[in-house]
C-alpha positions in Angstrom: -111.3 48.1 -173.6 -112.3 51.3 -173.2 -110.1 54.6 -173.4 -109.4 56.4 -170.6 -108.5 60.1 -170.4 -106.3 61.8 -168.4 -107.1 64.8 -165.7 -105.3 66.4 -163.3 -106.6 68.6 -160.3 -105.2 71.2 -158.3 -105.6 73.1 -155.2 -103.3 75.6 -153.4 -100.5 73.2 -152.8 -99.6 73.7 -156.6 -98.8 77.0 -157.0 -96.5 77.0 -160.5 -98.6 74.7 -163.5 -97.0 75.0 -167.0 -100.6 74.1 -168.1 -98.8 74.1 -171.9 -96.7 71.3 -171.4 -99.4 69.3 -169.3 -101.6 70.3 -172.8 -98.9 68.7 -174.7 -98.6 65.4 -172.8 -102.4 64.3 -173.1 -103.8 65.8 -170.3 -107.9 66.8 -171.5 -108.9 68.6 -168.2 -108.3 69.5 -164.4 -110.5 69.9 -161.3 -109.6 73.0 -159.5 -110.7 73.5 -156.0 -112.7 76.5 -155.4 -113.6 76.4 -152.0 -114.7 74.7 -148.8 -116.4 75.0 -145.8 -118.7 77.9 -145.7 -116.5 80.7 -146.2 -112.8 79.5 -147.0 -111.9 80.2 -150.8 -109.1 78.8 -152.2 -106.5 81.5 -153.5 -105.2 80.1 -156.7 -109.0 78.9 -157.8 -108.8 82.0 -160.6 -105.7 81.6 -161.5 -105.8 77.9 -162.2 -109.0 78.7 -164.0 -108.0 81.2 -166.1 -104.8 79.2 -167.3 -105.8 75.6 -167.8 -108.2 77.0 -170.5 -106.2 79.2 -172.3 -103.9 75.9 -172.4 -107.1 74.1 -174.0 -108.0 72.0 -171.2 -111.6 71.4 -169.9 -111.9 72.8 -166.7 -113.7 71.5 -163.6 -114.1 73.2 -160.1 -114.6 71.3 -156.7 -116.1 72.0 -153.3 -114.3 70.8 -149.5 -117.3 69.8 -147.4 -117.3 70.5 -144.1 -120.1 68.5 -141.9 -119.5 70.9 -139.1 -120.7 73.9 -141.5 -124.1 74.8 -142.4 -125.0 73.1 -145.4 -126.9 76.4 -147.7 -124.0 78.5 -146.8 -121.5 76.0 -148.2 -123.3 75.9 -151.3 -123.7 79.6 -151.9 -119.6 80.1 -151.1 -118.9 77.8 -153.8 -121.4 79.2 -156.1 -119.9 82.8 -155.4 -116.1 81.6 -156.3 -117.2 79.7 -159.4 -119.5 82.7 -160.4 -118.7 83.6 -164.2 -115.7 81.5 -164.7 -115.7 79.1 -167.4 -116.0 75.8 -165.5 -117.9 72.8 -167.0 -118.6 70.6 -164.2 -118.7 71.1 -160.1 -117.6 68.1 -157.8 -118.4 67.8 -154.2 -116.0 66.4 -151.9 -117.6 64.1 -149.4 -114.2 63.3 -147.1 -114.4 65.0 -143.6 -115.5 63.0 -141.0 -113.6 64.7 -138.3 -115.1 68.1 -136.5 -111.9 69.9 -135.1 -109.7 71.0 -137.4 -107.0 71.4 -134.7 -107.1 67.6 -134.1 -106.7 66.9 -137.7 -103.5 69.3 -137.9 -102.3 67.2 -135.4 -102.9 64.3 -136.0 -105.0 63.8 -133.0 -108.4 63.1 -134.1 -111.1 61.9 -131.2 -114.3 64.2 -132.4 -116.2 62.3 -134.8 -119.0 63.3 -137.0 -121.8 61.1 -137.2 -122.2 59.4 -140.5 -125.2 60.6 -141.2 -124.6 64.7 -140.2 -121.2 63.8 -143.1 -124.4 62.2 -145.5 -126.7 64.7 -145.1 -124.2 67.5 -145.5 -123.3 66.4 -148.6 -126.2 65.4 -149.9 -127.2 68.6 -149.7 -125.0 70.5 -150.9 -124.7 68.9 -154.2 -128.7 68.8 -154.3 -128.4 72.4 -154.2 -125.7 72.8 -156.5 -127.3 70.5 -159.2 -130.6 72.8 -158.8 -128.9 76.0 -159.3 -125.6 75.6 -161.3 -127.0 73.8 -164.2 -123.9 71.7 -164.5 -123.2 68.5 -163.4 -122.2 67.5 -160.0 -120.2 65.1 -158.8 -119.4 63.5 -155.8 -115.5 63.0 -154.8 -115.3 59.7 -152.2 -113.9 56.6 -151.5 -115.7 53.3 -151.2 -114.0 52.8 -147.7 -115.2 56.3 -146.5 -118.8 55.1 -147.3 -118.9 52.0 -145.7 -117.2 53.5 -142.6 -117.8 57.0 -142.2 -120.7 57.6 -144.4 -122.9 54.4 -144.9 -126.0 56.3 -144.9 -124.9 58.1 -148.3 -125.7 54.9 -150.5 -129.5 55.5 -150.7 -128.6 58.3 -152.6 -125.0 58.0 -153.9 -126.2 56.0 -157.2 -128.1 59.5 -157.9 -124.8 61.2 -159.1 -122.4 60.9 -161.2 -118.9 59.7 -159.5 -115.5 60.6 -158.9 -113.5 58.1 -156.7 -110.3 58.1 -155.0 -108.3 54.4 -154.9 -105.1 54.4 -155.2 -103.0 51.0 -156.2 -99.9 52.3 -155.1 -97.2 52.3 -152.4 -96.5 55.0 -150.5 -93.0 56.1 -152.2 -92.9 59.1 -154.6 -91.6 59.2 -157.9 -90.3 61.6 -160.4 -90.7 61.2 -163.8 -92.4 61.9 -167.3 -95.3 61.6 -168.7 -94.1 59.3 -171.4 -92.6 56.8 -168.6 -95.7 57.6 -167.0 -98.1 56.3 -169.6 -95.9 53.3 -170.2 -95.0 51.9 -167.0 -96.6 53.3 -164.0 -100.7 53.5 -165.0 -102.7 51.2 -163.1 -103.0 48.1 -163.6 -106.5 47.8 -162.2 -109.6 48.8 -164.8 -111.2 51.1 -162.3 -111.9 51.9 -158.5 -113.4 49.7 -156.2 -116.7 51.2 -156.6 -119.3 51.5 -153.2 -122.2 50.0 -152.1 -125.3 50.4 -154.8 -123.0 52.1 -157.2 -122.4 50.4 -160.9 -120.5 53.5 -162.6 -117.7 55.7 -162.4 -117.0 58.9 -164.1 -113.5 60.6 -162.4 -111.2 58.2 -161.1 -108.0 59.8 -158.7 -105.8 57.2 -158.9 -102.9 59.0 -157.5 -102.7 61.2 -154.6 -99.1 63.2 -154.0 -96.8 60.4 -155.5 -96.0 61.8 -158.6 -93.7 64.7 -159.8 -94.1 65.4 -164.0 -92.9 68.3 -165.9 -95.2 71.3 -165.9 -96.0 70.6 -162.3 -93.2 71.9 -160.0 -94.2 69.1 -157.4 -96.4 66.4 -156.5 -100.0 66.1 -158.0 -102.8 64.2 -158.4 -104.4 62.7 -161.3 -107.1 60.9 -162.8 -108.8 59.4 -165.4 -112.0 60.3 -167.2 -114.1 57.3 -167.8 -114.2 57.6 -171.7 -112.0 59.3 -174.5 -111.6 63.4 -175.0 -115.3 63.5 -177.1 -116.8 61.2 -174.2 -115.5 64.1 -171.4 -117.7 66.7 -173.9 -121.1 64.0 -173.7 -120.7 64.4 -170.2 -120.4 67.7 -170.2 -123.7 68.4 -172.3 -125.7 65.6 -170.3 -123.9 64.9 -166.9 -123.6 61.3 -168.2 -121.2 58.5 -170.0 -122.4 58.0 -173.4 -124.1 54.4 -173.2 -121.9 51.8 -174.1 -123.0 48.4 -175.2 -119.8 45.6 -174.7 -118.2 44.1 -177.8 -119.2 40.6 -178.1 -116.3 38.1 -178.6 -117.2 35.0 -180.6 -116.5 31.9 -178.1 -114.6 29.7 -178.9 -111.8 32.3 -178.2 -107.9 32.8 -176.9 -107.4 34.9 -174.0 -104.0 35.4 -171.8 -103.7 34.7 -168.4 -102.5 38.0 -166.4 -101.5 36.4 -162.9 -101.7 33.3 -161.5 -105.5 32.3 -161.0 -107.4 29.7 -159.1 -109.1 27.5 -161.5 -113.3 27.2 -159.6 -116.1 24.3 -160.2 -118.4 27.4 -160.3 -118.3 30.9 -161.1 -117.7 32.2 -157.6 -115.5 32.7 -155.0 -115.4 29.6 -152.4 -112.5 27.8 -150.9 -114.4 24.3 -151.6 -114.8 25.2 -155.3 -111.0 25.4 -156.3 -110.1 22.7 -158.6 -106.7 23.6 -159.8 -104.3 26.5 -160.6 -103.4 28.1 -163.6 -99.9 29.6 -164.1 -99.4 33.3 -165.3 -99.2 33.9 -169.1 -101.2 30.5 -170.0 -103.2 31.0 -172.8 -106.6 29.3 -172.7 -109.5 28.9 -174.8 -112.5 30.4 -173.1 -115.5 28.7 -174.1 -118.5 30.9 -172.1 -118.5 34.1 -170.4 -120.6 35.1 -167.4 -121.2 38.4 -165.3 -121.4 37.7 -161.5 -122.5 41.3 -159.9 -119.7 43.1 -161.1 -116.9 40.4 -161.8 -116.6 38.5 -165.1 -115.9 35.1 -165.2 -114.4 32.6 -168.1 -115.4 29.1 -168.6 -112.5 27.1 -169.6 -113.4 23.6 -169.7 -116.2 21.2 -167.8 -117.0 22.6 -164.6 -113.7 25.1 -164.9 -114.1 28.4 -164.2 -111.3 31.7 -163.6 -112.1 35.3 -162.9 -111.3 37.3 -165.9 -112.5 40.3 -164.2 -112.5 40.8 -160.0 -112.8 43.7 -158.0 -112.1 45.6 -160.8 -108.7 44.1 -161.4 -108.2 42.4 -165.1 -107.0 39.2 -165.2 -107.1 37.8 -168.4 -107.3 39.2 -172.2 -108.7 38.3 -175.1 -105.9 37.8 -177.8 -108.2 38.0 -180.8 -111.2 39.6 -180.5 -113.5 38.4 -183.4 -116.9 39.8 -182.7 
């Protein structure tokens, strides 16, 4: 399996971080937003900056687009916030599809932007960024947003690196600490659903204003970084993940069962091909293993087949790994 880091990021709406204590609990880095639009600058961007490093933390700055706002002039605001400050990474938030901000206030929203104008704008802001900066750029979405607001954006989405929103939550809140955190409240899912064309993620938000920890003063957001605290600093040099070549098991193996599972004819999802059910905890001897587009299936017997791995979700485990 591989480790995850965690990251935070920030905006306005926190004003007090004890970036110490967030230090002290694990957390390798925060996204601070910088700006958006083409002249609106966020007015903690500095201070948030300034802080989280002192605290050790790798720092990260992001940019609100705004479809209704020219494109260059988007770029050069951000560029102008982020100007001398020690940030190692930009991200570009591709998440406004409305053109009134009035109506989004309210709650009100009939003005639509057209997929593409929220594409394009993007698009080029981050092309701009990428050319100018030299750091690497992000994109900040959702694989809902680019199916329905944005489909245009995956001819070029598999371009740049990733950091998606998905959250596997309810809607309540909860306060708590970081300790409880890590050991009963991290997703159970292995990543985000990812969008069309895409293979790889590098930020994952997997929490959006449910959480209150110490350090924090209030609700916040956070993430994970696809890799472990020297993986973040690969990315950082290169604006990639460090390639990664999946541990062999040797089959025959054990695995666990996670949830309850249809037991298939075939390694694919059909309502023809279910053959039986297999009950939470079972363990079963897997005897071959085989990638379907992004899922992983186990074969556990003649013509008997459960998803190990589906939409992300893990389903089963190995309990020896011997390879």
């Amino acid at each position: 399996m591989i480790e995850k880091t965690l990251v935070v990021d920030v905006s306005l709406y926190q004003p007090k971080m004890d970036w110490k204590v967030l230090a002290e609990n694990g957390v390798a880095g925060v996204i601070a937003k910088a700006s958006s639009g083409s002249f609106r600058k966020d007015p903690l961007f500095l201070r948030h900056v300034q802080e989280a490093k002192a605290a050790g933390l790798v720092v990260g700055a992001y940019h609100w687009c705004d479809p209704s706002n020219d494109d260059l002039a988007q770029a050069k605001n951000f560029l102008s916030v982020i100007q001398d400050q020690p940030v190692s990474f930009l991200a570009v938030d591709m998440e406004q599809y409305w053109q009134v901000w009035a109506e989004f206030y309210e709650r009100k929203i009939t003005t639509i932007l057209p997929g593409k104008r929220i594409s394009e704008n993007a698009y080029r802001v981050a092309s701009y960024l990428r050319k100018y900066s030299g750091l690497p750029v992000l994109i900040y979405t959702r694989a809902s947003f680019v199916v329905f607001r944005a489909p245009q954006s995956v001819e070029w989405l598999p371009k740049f690196p990733l950091w998606l929103a998905h959250y596997p939550y309810s809607r309540d809140r909860i306060t708590t600490t970081w300790t409880d955190l890590k050991k009963n409240h991290l997703p159970k899912l292995i990543g985000p659903l990812m969008p069309p064309n895409c293979k790889s993620w590098v930020f994952w938000q997997f929490s959006g204003d449910k959480f209150r920890l110490p350090g924090t003063n209030g609700l916040i957001d956070l993430n994970f970084f696809n890799g472990s605290r020297d993986d973040l600093d690969y990315f950082i040099k290169t604006g990639q993940l460090p390639e990664r070549i999946e541990e062999e098991t040797v089959l025959p193996n054990k695995a666990t069962v996670l949830a309850r599972l249809n037991v298939r004819s075939e390694p694919k999802i059909e309502y023809r091909n279910i053959v039986g059910k297999i009950e939470k905890g079972t363990i079963v001897d897997v005897l071959e293993t085989r990638w379907v587009g992004m899922d992983k299936w186990a074969r556990i017997g003649e013509n008997r087949w459960v998803a190990m791995q589906f939409r992300n979700a893990l389903l089963m485990v190995w309990n020896d790994v011997n390879g």
